[in-house]
C-alpha positions in Angstrom: 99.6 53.4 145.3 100.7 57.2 145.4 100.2 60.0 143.2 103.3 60.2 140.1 105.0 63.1 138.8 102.9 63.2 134.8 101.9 67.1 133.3 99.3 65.0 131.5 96.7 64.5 133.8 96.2 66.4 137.3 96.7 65.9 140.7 93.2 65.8 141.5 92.4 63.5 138.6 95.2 61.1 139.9 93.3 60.9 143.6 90.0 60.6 141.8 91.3 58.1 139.7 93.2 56.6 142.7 90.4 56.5 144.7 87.6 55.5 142.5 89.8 52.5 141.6 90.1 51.8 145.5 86.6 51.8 145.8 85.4 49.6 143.0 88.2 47.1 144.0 87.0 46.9 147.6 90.2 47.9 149.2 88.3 51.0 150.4 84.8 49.0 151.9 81.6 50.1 151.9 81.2 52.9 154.8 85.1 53.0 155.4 85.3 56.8 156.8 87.4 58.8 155.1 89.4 61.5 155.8 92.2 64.0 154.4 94.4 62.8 156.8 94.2 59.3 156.3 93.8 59.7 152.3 97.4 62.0 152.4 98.8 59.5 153.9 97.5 56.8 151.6 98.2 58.8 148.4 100.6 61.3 149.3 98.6 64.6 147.7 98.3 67.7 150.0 94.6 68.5 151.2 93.1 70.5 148.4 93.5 67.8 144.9 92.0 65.3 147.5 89.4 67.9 148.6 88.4 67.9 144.6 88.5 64.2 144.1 86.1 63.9 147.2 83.8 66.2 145.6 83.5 64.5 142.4 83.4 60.8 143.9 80.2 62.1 146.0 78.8 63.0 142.5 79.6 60.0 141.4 77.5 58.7 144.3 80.6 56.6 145.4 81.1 58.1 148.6 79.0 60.0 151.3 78.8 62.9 153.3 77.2 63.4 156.7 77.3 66.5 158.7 77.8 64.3 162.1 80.0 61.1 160.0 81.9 63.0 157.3 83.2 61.1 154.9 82.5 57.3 154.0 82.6 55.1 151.0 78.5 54.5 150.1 76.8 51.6 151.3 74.6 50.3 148.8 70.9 48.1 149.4 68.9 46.1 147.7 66.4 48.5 147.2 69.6 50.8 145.6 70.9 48.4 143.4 67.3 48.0 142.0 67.3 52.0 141.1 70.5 51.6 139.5 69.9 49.3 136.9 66.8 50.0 136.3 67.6 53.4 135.2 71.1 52.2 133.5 68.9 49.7 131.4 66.6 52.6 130.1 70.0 54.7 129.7 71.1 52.6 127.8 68.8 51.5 125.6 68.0 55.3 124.9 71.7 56.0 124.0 71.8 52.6 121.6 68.4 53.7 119.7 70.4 57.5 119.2 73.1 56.0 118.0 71.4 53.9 115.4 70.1 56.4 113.6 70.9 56.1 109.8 73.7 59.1 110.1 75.2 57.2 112.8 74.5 53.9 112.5 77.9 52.6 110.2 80.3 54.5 112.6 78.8 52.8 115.9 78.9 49.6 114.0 82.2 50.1 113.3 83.4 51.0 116.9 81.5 48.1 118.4 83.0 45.5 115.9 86.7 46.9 116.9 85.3 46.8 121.0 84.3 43.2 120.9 87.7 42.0 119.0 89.4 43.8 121.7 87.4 42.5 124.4 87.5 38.9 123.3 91.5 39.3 122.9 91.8 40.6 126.4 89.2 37.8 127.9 92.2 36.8 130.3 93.6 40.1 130.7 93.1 42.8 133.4 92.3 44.9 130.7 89.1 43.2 130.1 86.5 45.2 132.3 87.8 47.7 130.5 86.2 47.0 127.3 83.1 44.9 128.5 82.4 48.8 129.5 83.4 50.3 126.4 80.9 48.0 125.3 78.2 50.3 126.6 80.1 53.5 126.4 80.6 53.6 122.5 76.6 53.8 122.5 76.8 57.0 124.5 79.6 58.3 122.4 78.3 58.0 119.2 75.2 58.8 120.3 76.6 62.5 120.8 73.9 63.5 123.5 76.1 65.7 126.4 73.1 65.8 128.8 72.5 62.1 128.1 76.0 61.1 129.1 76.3 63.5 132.0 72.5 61.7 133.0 73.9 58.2 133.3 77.4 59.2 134.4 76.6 58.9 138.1 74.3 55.6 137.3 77.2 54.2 135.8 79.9 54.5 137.9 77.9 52.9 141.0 77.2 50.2 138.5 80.9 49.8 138.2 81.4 48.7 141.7 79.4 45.9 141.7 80.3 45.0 137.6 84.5 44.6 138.8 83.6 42.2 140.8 81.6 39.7 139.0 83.3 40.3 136.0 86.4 38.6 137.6 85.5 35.6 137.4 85.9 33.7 134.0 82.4 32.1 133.3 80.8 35.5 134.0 83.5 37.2 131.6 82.4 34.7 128.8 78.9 35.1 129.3 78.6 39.3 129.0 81.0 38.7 126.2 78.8 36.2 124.3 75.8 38.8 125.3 77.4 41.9 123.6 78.1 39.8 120.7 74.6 38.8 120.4 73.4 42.3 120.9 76.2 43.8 118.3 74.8 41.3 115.6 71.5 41.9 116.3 72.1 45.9 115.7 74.5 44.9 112.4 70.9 42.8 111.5 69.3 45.9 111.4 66.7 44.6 113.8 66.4 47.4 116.5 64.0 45.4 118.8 65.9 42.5 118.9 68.6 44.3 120.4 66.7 46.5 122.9 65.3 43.0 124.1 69.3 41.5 124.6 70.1 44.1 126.0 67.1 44.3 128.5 67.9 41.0 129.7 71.7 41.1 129.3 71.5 44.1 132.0 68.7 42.2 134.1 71.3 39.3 133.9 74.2 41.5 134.7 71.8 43.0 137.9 71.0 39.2 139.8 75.1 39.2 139.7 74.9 42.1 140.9 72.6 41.1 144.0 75.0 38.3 144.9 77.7 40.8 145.5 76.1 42.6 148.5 
């Protein structure tokens, strides 16, 4: 897919996007080298948007740089993907207890209610992945914590690559669904520590999928 003509968003947010999306689909493979060349021709932007995107994928911790390699989509271990969701689990359960708090607590409640109707109306639906993450995100958002969001941004977005792929398939779509729903009531229960424990083991669920997609 190439870049399209919109004033809305950027050229170097349509490679990022572009690119991101190639990534956590697997059409770009772990260690795949990039370079401008090859990413012009694939996307059609000139050398500096791309230049941009690049930068803020390596943030994201999607791709790689090596002085002697250059560019490469990130290869991720065992040992990485145990970092990952370890520290998205504690991200997360730090942004749900912030947004819980009795200012904030009817407006996440709220959000979450409308995220899950969504999500379980889209259970067929490409759209879906998108709102099994908004799942997650709406805790961060109400939470209203910048340097909390900008903290699990990068931890996120590797988590994405392995997520897509799982999520694909039906049974797993039903069971995060089913998990969300049982976190989302135990939150509307008011009972704070039954939720941090769903969600402990709905992310330690979510991780031995994970593993199987290395």
């Amino acid at each position: 897919m190439k870049i399209n003509d919109n004033d809305d968003i950027t050229v170097s947010q349509q490679v990022y996007s572009l690119i991101r999306d190639d990534i956590i689909n697997r059409r770009l493979g772990p260690g795949e080298k990039l370079t401008i060349k090859k990413l012009h021709e694939k996307y059609g932007a000139s050398s500096s948007p791309i230049r941009e995107a690049l930068f803020r994928l390596q943030q994201d911790g999607l791709i790689e740089y090596r002085s002697n390699a250059g560019m490469k989509v990130a290869v991720f271990t065992k040992e990485d993907l145990s970092e990952i969701y370890m520290l998205l689990t504690e991200f997360d359960i730090i942004a749900m207890k912030a947004s819980m708090t009795s200012s904030r607590k009817v407006g996440t409640l709220a959000t979450l209610a409308r995220s899950i109707q969504r999500s379980e109306e889209n259970l067929d639906t490409e759209a879906w992945n998108y709102y099994s993450d908004e799942f997650h995100m709406i805790f961060y958002s109400e939470a209203g914590n910048s340097r909390l969001t900008d903290a699990a941004r990068k931890i996120r977005a590797q988590s994405t690559v392995f997520s897509s792929s799982y999520e694909k398939e039906p049974a797993n779509r039903l069971e995060i669904f089913h998990q969300h729903q049982s976190i989302f009531n135990a939150l509307k229960a008011d009972d704070l520590d039954l939720a941090e424990k769903l969600l402990r083991s709905h992310i330690a669920a979510s991780y031995i999928k994970a593993l199987d997609t290395l």
